[in-house]
PDB file as gemmi writes it, atoms N, CA and C in Angstrom:
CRYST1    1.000    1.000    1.000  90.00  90.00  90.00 P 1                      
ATOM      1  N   UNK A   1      -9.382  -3.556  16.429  1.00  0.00           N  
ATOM      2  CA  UNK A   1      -8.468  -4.661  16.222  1.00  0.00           C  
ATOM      3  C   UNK A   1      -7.051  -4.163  16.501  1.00  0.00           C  
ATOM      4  N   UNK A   2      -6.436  -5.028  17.526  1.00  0.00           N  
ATOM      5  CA  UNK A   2      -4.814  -4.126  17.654  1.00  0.00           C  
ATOM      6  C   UNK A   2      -3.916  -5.447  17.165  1.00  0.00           C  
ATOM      7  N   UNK A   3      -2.538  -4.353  16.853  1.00  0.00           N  
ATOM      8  CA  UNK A   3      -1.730  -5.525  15.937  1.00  0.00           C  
ATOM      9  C   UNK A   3      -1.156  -5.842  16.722  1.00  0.00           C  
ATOM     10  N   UNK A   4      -0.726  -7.371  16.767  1.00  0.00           N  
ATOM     11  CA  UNK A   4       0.288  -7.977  17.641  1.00  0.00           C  
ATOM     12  C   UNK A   4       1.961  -7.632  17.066  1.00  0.00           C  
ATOM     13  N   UNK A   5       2.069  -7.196  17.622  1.00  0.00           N  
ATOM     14  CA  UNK A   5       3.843  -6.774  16.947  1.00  0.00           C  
ATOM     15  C   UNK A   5       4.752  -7.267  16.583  1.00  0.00           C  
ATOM     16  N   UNK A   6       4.633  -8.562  17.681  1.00  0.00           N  
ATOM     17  CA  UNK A   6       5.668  -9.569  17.260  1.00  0.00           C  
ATOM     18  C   UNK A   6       4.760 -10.796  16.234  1.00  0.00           C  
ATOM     19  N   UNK A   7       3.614 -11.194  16.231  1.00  0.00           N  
ATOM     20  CA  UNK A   7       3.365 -11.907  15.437  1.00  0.00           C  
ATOM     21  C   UNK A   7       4.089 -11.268  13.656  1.00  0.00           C  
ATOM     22  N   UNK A   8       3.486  -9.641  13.789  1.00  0.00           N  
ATOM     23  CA  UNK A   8       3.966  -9.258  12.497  1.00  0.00           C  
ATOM     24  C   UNK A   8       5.465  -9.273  12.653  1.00  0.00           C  
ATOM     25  N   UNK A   9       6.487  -9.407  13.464  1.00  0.00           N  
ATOM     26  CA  UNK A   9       7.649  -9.567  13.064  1.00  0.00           C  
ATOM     27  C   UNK A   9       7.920 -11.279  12.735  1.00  0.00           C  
ATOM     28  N   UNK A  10       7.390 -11.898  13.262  1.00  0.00           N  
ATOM     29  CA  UNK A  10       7.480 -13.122  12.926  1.00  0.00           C  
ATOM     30  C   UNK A  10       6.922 -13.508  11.455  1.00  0.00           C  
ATOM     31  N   UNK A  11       6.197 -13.294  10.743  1.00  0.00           N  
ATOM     32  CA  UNK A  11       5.278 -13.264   9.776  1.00  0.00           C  
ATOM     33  C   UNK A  11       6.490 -12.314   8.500  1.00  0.00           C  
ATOM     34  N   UNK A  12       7.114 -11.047   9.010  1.00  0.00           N  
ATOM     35  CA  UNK A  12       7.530 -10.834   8.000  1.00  0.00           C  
ATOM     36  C   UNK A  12       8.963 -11.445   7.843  1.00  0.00           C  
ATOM     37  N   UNK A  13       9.591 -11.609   9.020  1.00  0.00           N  
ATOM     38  CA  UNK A  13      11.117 -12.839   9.174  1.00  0.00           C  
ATOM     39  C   UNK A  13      10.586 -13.972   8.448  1.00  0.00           C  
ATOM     40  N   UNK A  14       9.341 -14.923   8.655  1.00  0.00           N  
ATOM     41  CA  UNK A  14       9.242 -15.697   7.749  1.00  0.00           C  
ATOM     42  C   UNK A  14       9.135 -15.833   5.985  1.00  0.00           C  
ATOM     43  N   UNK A  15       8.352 -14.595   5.930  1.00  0.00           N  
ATOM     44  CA  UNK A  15       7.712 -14.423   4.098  1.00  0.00           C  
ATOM     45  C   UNK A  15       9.636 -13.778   3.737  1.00  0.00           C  
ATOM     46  N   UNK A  16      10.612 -13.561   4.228  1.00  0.00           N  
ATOM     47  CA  UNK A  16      11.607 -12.649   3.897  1.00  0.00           C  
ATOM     48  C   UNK A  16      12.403 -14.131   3.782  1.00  0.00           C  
ATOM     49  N   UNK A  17      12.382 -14.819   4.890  1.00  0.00           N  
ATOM     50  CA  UNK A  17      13.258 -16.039   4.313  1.00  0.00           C  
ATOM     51  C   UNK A  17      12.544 -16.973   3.560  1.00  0.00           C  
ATOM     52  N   UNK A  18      11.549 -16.923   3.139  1.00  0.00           N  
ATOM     53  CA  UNK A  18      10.495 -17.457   2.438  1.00  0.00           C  
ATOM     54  C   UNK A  18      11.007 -17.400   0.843  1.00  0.00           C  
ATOM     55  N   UNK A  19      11.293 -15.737   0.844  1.00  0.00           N  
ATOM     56  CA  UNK A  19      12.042 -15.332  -0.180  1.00  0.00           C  
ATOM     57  C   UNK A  19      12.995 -15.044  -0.782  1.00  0.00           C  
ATOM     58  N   UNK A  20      14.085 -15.619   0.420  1.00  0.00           N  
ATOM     59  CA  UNK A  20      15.404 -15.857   0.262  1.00  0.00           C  
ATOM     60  C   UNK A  20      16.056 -14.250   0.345  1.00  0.00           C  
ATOM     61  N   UNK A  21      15.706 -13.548   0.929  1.00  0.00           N  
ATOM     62  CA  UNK A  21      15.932 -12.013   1.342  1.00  0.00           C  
ATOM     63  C   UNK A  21      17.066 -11.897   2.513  1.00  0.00           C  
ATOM     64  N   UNK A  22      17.997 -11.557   2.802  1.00  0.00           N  
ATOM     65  CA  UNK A  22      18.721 -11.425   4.296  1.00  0.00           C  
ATOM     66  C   UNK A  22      17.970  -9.836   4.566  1.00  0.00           C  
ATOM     67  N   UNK A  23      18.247  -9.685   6.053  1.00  0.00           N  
ATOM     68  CA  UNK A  23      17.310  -8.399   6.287  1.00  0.00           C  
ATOM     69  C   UNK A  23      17.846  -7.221   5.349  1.00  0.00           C  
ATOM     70  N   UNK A  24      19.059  -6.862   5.512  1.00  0.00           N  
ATOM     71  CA  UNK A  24      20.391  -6.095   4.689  1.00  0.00           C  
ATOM     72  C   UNK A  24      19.518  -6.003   3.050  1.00  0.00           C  
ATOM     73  N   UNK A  25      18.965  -6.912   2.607  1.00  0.00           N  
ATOM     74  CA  UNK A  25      18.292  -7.063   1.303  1.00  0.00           C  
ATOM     75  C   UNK A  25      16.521  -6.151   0.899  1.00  0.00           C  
ATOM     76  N   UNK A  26      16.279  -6.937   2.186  1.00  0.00           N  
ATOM     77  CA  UNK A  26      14.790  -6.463   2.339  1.00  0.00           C  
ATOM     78  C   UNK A  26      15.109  -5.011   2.659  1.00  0.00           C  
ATOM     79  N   UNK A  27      15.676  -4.536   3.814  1.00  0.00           N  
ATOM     80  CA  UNK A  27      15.731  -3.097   3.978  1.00  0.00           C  
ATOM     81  C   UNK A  27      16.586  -2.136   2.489  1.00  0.00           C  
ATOM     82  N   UNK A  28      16.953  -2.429   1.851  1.00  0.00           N  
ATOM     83  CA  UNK A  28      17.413  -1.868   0.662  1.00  0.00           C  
ATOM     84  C   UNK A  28      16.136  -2.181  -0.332  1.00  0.00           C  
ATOM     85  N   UNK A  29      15.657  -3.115  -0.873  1.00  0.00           N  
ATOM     86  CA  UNK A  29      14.453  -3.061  -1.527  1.00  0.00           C  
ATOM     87  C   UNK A  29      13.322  -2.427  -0.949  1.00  0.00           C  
ATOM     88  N   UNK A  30      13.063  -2.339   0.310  1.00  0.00           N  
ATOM     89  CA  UNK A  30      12.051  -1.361   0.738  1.00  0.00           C  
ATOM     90  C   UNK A  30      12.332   0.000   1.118  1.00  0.00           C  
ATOM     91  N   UNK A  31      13.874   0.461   1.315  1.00  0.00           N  
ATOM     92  CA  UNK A  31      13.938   1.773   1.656  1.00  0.00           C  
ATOM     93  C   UNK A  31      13.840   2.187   2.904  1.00  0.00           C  
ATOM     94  N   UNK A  32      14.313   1.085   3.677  1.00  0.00           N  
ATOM     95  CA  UNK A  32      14.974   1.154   5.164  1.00  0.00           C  
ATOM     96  C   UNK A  32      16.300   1.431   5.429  1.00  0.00           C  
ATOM     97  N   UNK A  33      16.763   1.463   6.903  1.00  0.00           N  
ATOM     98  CA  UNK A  33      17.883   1.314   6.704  1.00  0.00           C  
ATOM     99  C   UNK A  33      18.048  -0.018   7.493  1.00  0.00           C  
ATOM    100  N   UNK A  34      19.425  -0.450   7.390  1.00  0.00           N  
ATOM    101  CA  UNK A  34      20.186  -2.082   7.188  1.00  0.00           C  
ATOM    102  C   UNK A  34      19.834  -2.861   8.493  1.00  0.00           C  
ATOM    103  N   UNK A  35      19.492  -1.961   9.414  1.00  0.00           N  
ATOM    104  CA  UNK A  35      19.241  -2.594  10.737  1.00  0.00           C  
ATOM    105  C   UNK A  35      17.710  -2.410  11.203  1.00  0.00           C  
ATOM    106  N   UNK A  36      17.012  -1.746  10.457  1.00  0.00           N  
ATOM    107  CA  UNK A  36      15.435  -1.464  10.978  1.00  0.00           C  
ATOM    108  C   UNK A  36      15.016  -2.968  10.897  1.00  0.00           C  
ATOM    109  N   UNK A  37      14.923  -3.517   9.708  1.00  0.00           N  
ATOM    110  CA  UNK A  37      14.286  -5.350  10.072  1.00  0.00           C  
ATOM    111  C   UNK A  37      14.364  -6.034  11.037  1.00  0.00           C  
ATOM    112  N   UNK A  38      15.256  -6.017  11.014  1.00  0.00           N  
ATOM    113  CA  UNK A  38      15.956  -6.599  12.508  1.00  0.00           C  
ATOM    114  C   UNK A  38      14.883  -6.221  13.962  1.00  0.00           C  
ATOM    115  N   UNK A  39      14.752  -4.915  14.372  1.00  0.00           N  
ATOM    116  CA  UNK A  39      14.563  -4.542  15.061  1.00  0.00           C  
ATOM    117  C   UNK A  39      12.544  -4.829  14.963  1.00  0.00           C  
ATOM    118  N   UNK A  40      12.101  -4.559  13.935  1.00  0.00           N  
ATOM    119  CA  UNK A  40      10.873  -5.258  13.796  1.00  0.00           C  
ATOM    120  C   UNK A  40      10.688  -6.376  13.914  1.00  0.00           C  
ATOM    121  N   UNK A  41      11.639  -7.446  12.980  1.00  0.00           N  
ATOM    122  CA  UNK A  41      11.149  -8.441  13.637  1.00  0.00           C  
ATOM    123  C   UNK A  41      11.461  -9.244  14.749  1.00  0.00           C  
ATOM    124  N   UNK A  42      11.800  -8.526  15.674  1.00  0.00           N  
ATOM    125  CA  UNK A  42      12.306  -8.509  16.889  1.00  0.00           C  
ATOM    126  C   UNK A  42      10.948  -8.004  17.849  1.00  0.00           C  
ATOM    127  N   UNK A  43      10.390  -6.755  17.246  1.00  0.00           N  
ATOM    128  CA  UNK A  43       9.281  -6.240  17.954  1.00  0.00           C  
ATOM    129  C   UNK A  43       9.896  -5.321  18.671  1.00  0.00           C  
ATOM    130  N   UNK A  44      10.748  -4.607  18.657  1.00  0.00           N  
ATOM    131  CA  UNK A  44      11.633  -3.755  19.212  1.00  0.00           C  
ATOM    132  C   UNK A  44      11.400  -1.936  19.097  1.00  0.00           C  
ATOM    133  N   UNK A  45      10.847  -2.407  17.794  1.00  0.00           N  
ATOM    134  CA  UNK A  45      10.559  -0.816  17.264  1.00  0.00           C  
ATOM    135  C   UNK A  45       9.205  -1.727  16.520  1.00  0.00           C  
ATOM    136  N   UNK A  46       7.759  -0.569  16.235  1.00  0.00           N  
ATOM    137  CA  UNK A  46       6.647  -0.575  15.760  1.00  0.00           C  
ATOM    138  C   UNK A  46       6.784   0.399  14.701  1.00  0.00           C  
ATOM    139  N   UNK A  47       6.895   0.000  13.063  1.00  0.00           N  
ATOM    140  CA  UNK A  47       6.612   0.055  12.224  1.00  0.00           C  
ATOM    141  C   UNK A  47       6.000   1.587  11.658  1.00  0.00           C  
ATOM    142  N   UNK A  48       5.798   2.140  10.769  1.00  0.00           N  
ATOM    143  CA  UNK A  48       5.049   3.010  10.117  1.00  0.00           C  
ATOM    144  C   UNK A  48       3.957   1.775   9.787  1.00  0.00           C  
ATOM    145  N   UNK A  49       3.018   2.873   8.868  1.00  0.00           N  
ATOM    146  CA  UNK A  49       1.974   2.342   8.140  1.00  0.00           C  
ATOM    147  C   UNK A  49       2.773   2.524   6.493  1.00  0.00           C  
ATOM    148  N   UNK A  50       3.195   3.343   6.502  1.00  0.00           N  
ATOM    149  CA  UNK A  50       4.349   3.236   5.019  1.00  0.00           C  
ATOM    150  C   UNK A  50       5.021   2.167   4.759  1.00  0.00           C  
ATOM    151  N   UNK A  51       6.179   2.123   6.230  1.00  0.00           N  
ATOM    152  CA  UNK A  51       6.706   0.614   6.069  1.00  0.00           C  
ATOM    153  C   UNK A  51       6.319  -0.584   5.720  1.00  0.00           C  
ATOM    154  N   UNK A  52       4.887  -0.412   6.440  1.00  0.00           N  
ATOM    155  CA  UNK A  52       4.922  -1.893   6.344  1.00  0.00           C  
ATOM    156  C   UNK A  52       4.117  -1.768   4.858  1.00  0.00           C  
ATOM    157  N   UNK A  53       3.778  -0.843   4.629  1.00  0.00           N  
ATOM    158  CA  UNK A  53       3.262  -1.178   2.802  1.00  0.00           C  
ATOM    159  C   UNK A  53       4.312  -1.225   2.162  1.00  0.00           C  
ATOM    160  N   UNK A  54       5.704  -0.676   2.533  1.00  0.00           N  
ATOM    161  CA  UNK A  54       6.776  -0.774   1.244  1.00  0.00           C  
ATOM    162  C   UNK A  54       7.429  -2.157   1.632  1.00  0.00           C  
ATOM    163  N   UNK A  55       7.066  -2.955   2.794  1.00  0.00           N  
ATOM    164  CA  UNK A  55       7.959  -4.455   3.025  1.00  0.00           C  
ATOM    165  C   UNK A  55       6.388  -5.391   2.163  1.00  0.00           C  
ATOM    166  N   UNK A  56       5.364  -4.834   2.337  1.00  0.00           N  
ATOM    167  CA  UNK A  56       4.187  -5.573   2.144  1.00  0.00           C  
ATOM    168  C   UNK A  56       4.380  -5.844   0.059  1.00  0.00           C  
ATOM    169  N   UNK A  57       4.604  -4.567  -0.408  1.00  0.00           N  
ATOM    170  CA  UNK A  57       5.653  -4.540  -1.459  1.00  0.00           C  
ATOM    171  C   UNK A  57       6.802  -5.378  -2.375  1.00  0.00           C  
ATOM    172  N   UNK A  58       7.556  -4.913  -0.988  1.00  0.00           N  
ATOM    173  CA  UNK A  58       8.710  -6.279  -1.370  1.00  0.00           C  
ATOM    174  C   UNK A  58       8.539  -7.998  -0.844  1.00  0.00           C  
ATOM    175  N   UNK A  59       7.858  -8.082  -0.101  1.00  0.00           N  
ATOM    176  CA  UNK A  59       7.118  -9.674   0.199  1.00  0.00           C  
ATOM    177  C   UNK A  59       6.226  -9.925  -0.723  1.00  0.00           C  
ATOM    178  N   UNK A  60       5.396  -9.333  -1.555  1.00  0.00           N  
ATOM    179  CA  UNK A  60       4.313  -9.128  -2.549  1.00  0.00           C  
ATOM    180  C   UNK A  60       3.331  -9.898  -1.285  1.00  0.00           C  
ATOM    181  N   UNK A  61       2.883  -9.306  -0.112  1.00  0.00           N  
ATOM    182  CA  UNK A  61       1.799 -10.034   0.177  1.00  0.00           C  
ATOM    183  C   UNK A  61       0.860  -8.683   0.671  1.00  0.00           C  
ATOM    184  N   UNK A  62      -0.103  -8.422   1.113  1.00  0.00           N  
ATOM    185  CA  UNK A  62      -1.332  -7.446   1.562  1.00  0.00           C  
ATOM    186  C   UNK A  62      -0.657  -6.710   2.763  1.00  0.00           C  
ATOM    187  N   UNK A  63      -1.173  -5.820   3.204  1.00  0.00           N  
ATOM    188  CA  UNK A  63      -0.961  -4.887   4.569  1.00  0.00           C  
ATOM    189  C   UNK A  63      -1.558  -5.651   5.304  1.00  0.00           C  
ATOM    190  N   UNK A  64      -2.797  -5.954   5.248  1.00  0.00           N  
ATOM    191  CA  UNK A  64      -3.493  -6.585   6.023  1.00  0.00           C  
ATOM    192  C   UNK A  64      -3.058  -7.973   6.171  1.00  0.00           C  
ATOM    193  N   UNK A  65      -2.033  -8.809   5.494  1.00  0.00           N  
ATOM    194  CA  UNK A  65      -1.535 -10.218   5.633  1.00  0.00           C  
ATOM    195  C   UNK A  65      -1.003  -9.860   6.404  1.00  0.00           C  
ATOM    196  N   UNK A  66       0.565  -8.911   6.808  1.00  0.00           N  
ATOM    197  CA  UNK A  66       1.031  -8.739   7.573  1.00  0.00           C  
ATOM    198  C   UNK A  66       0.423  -8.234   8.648  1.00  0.00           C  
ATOM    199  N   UNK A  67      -0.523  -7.417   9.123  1.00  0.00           N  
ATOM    200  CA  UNK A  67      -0.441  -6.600  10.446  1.00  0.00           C  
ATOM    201  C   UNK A  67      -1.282  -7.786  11.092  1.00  0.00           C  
ATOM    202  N   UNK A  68      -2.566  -8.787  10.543  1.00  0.00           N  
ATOM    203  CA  UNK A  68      -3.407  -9.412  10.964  1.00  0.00           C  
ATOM    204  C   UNK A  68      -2.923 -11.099  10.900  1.00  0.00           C  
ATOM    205  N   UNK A  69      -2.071 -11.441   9.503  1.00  0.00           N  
ATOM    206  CA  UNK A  69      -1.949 -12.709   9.292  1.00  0.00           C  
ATOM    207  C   UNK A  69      -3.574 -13.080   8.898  1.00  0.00           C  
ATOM    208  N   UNK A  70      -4.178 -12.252   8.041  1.00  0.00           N  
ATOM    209  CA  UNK A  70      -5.577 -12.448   7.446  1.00  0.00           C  
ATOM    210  C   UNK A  70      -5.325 -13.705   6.345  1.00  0.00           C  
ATOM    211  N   UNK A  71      -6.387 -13.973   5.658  1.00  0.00           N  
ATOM    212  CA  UNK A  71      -6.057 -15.200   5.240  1.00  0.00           C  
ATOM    213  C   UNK A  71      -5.769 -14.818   3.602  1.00  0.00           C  
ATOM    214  N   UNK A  72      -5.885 -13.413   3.029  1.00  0.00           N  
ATOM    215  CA  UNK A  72      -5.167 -12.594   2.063  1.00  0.00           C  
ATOM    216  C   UNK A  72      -3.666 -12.540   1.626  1.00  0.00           C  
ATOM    217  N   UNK A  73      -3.258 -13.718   2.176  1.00  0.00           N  
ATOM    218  CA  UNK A  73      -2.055 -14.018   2.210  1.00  0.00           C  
ATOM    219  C   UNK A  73      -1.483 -14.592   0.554  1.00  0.00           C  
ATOM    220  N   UNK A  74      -1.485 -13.649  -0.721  1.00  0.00           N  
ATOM    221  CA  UNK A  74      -1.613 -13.977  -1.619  1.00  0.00           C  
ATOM    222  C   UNK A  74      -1.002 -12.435  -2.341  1.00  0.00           C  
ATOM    223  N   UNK A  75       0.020 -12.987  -3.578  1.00  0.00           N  
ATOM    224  CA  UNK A  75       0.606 -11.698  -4.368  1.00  0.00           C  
ATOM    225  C   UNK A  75      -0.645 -10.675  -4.621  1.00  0.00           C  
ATOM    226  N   UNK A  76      -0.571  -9.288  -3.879  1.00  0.00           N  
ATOM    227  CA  UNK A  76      -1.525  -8.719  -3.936  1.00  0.00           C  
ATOM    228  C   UNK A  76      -2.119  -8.406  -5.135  1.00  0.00           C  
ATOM    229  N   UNK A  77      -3.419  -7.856  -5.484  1.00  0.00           N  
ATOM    230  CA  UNK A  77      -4.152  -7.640  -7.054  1.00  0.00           C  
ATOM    231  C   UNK A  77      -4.052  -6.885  -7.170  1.00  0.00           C  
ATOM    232  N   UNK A  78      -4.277  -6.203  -8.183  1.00  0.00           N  
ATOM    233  CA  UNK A  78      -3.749  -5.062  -8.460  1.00  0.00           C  
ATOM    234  C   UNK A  78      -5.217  -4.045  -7.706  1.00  0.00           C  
ATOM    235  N   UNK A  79      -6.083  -4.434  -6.941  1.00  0.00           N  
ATOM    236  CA  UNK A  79      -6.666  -4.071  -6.394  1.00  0.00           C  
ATOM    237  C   UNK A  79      -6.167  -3.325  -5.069  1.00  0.00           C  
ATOM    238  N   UNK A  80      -5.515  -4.478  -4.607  1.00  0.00           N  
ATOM    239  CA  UNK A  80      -5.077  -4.686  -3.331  1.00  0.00           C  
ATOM    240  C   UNK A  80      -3.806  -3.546  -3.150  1.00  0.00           C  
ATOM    241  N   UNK A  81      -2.991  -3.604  -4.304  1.00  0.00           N  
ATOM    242  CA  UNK A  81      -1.744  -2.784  -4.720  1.00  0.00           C  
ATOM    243  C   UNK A  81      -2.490  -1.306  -4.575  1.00  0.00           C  
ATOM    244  N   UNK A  82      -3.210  -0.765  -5.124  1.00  0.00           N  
ATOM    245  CA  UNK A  82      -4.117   0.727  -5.256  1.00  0.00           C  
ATOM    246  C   UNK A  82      -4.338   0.990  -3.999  1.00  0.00           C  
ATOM    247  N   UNK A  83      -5.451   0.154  -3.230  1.00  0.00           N  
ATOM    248  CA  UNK A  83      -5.591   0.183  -2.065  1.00  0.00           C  
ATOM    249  C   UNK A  83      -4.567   0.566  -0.834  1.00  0.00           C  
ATOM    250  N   UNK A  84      -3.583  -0.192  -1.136  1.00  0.00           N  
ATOM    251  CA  UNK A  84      -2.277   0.055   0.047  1.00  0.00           C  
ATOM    252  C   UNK A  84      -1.696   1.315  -0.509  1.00  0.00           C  
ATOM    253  N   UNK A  85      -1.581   1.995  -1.842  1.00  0.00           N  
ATOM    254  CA  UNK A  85      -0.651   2.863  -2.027  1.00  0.00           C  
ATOM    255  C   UNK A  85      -1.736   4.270  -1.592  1.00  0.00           C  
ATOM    256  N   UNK A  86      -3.093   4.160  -2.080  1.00  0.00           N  
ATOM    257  CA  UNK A  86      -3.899   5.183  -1.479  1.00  0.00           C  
ATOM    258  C   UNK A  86      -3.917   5.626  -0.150  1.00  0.00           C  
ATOM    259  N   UNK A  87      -3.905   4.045   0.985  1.00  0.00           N  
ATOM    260  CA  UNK A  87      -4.061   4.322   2.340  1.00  0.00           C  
ATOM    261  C   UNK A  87      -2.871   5.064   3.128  1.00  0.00           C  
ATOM    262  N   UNK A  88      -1.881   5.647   2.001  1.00  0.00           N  
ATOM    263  CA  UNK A  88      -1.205   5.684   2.803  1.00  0.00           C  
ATOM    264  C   UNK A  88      -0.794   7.231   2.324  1.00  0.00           C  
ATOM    265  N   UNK A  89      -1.726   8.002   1.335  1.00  0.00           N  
ATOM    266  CA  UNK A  89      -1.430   9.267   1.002  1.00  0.00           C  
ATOM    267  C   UNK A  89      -2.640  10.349   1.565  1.00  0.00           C  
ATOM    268  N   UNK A  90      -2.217  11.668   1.989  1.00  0.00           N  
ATOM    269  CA  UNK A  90      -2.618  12.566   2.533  1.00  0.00           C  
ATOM    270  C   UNK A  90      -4.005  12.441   2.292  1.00  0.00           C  
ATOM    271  N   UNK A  91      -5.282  12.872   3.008  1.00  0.00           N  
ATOM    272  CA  UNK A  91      -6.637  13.083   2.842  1.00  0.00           C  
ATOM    273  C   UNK A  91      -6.544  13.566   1.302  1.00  0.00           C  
ATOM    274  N   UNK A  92      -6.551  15.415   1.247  1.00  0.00           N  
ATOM    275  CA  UNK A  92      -6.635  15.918   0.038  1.00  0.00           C  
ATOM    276  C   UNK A  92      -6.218  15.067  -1.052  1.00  0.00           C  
ATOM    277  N   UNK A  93      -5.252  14.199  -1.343  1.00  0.00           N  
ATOM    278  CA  UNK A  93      -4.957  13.362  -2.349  1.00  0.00           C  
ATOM    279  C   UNK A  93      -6.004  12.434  -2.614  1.00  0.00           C  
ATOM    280  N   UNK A  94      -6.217  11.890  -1.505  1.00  0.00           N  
ATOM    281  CA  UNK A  94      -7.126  10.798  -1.493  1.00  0.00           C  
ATOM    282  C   UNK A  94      -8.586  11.369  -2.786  1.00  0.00           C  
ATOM    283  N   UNK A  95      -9.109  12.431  -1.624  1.00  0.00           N  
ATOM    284  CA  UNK A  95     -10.188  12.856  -2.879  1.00  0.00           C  
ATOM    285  C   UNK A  95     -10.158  13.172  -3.936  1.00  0.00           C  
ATOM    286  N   UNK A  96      -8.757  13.935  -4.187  1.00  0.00           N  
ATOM    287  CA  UNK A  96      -8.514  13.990  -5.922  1.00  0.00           C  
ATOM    288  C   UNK A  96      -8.438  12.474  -6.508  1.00  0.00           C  
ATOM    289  N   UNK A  97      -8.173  11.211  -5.961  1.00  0.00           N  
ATOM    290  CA  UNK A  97      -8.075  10.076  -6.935  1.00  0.00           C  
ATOM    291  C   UNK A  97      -9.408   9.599  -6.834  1.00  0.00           C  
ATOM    292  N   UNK A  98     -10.503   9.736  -5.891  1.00  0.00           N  
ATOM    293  CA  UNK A  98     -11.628   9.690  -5.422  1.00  0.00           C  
ATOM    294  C   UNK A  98     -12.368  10.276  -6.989  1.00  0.00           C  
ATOM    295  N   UNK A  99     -12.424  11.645  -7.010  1.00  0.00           N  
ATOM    296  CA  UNK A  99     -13.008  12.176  -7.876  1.00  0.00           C  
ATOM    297  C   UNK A  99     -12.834  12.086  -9.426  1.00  0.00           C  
ATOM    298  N   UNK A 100     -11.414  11.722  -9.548  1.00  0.00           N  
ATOM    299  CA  UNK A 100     -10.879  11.778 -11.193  1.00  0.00           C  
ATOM    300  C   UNK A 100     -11.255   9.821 -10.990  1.00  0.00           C  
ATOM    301  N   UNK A 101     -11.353   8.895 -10.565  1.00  0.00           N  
ATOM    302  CA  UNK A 101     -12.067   7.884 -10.351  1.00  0.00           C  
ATOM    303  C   UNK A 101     -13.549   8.166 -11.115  1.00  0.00           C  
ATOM    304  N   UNK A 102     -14.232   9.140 -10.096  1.00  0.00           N  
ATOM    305  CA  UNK A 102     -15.412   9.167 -10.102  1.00  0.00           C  
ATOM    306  C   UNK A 102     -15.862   9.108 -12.155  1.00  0.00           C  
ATOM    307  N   UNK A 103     -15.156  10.587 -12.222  1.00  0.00           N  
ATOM    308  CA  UNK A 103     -15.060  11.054 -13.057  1.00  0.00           C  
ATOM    309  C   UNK A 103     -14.467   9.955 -14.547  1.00  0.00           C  
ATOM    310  N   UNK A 104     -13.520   9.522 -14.693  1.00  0.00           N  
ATOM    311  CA  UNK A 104     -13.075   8.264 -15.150  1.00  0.00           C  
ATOM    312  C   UNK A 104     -14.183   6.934 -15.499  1.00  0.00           C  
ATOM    313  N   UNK A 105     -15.248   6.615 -14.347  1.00  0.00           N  
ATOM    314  CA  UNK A 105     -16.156   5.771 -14.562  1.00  0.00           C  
ATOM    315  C   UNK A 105     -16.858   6.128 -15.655  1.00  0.00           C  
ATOM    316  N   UNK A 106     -17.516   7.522 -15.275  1.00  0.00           N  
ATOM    317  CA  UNK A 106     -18.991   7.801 -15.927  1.00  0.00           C  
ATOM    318  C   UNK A 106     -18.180   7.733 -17.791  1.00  0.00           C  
ATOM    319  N   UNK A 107     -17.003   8.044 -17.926  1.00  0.00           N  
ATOM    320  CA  UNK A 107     -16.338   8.384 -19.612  1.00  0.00           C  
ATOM    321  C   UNK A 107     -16.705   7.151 -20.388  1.00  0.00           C  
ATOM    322  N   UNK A 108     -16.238   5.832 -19.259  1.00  0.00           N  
ATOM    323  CA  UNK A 108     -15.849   5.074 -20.040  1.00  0.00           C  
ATOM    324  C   UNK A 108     -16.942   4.292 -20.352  1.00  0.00           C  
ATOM    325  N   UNK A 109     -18.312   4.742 -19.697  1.00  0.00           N  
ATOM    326  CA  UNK A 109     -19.537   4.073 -19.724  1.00  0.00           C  
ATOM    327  C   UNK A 109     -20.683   4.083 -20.935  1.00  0.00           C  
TER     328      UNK A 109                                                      
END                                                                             
């Protein structure tokens, strides 16, 4: 599946004025700088996978709302929240939350 670039700049220009955000706003709540929005949703420059979880963040909508316009288009769950912050940390991390998970189930059972 490849992302359309500009759909996701269009998609996040909309959910940003959606939310009454100027870009200057959104890039300070996500930890951009003042002109990167712009340039995304422009399609100008292509995104991290960080980024777009820390705008996915400040829009409160899914990674996957944005890169696909899936129909997950909904304040993420706290499912959804775990999910995006995992996908986006080193392998080795991954399996340590993997395992203390694992580990975590069987306690509480």
């Amino acid at each position: 599946m490849n992302v359309d670039y500009v759909a996701l700049g269009k998609r996040i220009k909309a959910l940003r004025k959606q939310n009454k955000l100027s870009q200057a706003e959104l890039a300070e709540k996500a930890g951009l700088s003042e002109k990167y929005p712009s340039s995304i949703e422009c399609a100008t420059s292509i995104p991290s996978i960080e980024t777009i979880a820390s705008i996915s963040r400040v829009l409160e909508v899914s990674v996957d709302y944005l890169l696909f316009g899936s129909s997950s288009y909904k304040t993420p769950t706290i499912s959804n929240e775990i999910f995006d912050l995992i996908a986006i940390m080193p392998e080795k991390d991954k399996i340590f939350i993997r395992d203390y998970l694992q580990l975590y189930s069987k306690n509480i059972k």
